[in-house]
PyMOL CGO cylinders between C-alpha atoms (Angstrom):
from pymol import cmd
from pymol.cgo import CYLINDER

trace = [
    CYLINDER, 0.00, 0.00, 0.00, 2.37, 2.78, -1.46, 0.3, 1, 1, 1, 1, 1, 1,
    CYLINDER, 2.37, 2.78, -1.46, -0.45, 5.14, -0.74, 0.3, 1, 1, 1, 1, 1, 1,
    CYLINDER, -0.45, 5.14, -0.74, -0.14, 4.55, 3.29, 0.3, 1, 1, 1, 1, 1, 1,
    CYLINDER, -0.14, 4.55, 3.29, 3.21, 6.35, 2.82, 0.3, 1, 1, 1, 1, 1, 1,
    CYLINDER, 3.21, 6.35, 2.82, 2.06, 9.09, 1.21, 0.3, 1, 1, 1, 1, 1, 1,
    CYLINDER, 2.06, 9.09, 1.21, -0.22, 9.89, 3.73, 0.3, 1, 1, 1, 1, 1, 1,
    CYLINDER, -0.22, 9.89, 3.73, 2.53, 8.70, 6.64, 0.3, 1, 1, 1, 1, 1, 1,
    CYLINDER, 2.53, 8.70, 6.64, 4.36, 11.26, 5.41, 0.3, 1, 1, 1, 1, 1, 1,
    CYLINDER, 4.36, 11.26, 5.41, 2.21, 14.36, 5.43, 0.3, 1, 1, 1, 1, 1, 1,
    CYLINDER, 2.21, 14.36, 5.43, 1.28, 13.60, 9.00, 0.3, 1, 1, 1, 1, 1, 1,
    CYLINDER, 1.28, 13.60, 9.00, 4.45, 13.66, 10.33, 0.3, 1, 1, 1, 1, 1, 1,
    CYLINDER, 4.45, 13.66, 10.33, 4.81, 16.73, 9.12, 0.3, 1, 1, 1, 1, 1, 1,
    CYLINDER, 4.81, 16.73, 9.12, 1.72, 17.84, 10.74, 0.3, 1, 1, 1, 1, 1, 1,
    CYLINDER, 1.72, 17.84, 10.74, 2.85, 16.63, 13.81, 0.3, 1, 1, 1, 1, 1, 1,
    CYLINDER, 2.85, 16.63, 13.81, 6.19, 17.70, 14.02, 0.3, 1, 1, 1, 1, 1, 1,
    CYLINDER, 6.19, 17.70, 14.02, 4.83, 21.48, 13.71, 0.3, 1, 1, 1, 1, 1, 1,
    CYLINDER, 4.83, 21.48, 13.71, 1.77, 20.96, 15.35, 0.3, 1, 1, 1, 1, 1, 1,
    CYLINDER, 1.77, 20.96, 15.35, 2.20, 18.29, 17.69, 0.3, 1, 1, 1, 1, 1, 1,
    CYLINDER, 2.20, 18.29, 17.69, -1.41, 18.23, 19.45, 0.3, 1, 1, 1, 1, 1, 1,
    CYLINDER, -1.41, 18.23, 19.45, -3.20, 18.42, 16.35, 0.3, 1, 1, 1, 1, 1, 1,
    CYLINDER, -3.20, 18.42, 16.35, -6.50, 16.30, 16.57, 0.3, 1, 1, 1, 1, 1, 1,
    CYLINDER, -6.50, 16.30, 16.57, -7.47, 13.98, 14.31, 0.3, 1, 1, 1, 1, 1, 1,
    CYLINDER, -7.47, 13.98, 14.31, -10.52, 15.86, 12.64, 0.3, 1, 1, 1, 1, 1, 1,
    CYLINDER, -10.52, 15.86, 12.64, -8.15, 18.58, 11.62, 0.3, 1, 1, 1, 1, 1, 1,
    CYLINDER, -8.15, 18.58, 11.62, -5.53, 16.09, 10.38, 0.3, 1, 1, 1, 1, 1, 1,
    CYLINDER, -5.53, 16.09, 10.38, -8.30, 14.22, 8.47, 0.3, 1, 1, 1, 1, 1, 1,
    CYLINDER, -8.30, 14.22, 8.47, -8.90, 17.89, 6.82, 0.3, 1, 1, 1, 1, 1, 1,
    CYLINDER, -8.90, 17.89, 6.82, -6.03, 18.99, 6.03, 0.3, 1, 1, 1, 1, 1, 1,
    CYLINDER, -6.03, 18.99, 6.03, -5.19, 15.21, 4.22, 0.3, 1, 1, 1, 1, 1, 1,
    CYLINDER, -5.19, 15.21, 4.22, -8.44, 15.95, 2.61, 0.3, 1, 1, 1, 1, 1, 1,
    CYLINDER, -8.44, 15.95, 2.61, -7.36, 19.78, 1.44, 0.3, 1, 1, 1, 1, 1, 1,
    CYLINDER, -7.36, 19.78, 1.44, -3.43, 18.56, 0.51, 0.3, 1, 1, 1, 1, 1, 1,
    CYLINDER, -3.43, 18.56, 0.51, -3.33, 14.94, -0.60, 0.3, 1, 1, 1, 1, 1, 1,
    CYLINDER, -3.33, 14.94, -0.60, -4.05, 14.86, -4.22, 0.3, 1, 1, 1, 1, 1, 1,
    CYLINDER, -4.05, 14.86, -4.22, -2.02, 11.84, -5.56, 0.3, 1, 1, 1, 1, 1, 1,
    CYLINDER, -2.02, 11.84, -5.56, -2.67, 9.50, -4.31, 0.3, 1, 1, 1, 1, 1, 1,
    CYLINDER, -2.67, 9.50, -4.31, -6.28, 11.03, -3.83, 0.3, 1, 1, 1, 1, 1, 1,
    CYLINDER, -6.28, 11.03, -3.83, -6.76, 10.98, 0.18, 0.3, 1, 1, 1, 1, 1, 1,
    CYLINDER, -6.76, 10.98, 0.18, -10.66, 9.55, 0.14, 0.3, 1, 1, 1, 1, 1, 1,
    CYLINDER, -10.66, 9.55, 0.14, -10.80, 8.12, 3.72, 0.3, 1, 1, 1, 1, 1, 1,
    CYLINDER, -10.80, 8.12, 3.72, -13.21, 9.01, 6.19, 0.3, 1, 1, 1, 1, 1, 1,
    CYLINDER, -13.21, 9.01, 6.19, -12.06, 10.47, 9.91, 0.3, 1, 1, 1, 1, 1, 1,
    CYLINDER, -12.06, 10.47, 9.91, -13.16, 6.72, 11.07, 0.3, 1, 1, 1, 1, 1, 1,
    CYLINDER, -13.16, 6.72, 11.07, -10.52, 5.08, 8.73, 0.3, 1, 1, 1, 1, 1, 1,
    CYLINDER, -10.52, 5.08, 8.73, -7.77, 7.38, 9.31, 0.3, 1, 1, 1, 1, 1, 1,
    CYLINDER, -7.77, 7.38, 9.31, -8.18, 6.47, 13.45, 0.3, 1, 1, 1, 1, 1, 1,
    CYLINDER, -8.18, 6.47, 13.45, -8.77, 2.65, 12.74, 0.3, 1, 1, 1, 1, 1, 1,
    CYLINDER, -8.77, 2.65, 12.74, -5.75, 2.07, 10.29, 0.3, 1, 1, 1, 1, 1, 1,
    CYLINDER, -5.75, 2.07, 10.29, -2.97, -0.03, 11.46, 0.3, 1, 1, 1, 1, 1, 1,
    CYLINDER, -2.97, -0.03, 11.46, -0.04, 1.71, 10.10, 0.3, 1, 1, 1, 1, 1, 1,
    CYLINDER, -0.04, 1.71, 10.10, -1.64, 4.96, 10.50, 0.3, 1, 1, 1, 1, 1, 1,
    CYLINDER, -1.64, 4.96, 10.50, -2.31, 4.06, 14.44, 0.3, 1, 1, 1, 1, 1, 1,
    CYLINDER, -2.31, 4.06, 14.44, 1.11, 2.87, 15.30, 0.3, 1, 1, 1, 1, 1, 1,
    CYLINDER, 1.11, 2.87, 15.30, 2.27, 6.26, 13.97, 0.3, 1, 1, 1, 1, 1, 1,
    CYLINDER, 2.27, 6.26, 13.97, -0.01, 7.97, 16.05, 0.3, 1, 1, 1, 1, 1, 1,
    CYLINDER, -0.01, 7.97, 16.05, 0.93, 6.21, 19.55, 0.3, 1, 1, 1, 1, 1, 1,
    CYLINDER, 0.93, 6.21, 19.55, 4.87, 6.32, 18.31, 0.3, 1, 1, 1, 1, 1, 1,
    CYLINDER, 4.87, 6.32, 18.31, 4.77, 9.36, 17.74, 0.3, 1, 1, 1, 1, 1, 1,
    CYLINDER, 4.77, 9.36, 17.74, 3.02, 10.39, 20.93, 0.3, 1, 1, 1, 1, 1, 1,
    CYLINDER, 3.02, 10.39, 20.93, 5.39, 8.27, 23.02, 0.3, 1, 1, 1, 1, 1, 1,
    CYLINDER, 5.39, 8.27, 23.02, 7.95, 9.71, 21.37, 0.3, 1, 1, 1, 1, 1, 1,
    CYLINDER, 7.95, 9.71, 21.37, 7.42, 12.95, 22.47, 0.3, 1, 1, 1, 1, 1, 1,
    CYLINDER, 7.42, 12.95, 22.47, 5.63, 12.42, 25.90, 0.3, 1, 1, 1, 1, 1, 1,
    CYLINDER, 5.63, 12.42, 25.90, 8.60, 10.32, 27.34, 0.3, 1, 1, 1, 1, 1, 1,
    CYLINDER, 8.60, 10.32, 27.34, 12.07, 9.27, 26.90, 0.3, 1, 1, 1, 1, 1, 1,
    CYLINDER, 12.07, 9.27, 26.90, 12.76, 5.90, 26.41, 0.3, 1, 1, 1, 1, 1, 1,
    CYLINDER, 12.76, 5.90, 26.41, 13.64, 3.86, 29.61, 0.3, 1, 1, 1, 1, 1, 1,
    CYLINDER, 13.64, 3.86, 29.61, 15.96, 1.56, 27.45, 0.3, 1, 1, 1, 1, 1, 1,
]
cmd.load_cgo(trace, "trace")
């Protein structure tokens, strides 16, 4: 799924500048941005997708806490 990465990549981005942005407004802004490949997902499969999801908590984790290794 090439496509995931597409979208992968425009939400780091978002994150990285924005790092509390919800998920409605990232769903918008993929919706505004991503024109190839077309982003056509609803808000619902943007929270539910795998690789999308472990970004998300990653990310978060990332950020909230160092790592304890």
């Amino acid at each position: 799924m090439p496509y995931l990465k597409v979208y992968e990549q425009y939400v780091v981005g978002m994150l990285t500048n924005f790092p509390s942005l919800p998920l409605d407004r990232i769903h918008n802004m993929l919706k505004m941005f991503v024109s190839e490949p077309p982003y056509d997902k609803s808000v619902h499969q943007l929270e539910a997708g795998p690789d999308i999801a472990l970004m998300f908590s990653s990310t978060s984790s990332n950020q909230m806490a160092p790592s304890s290794n």
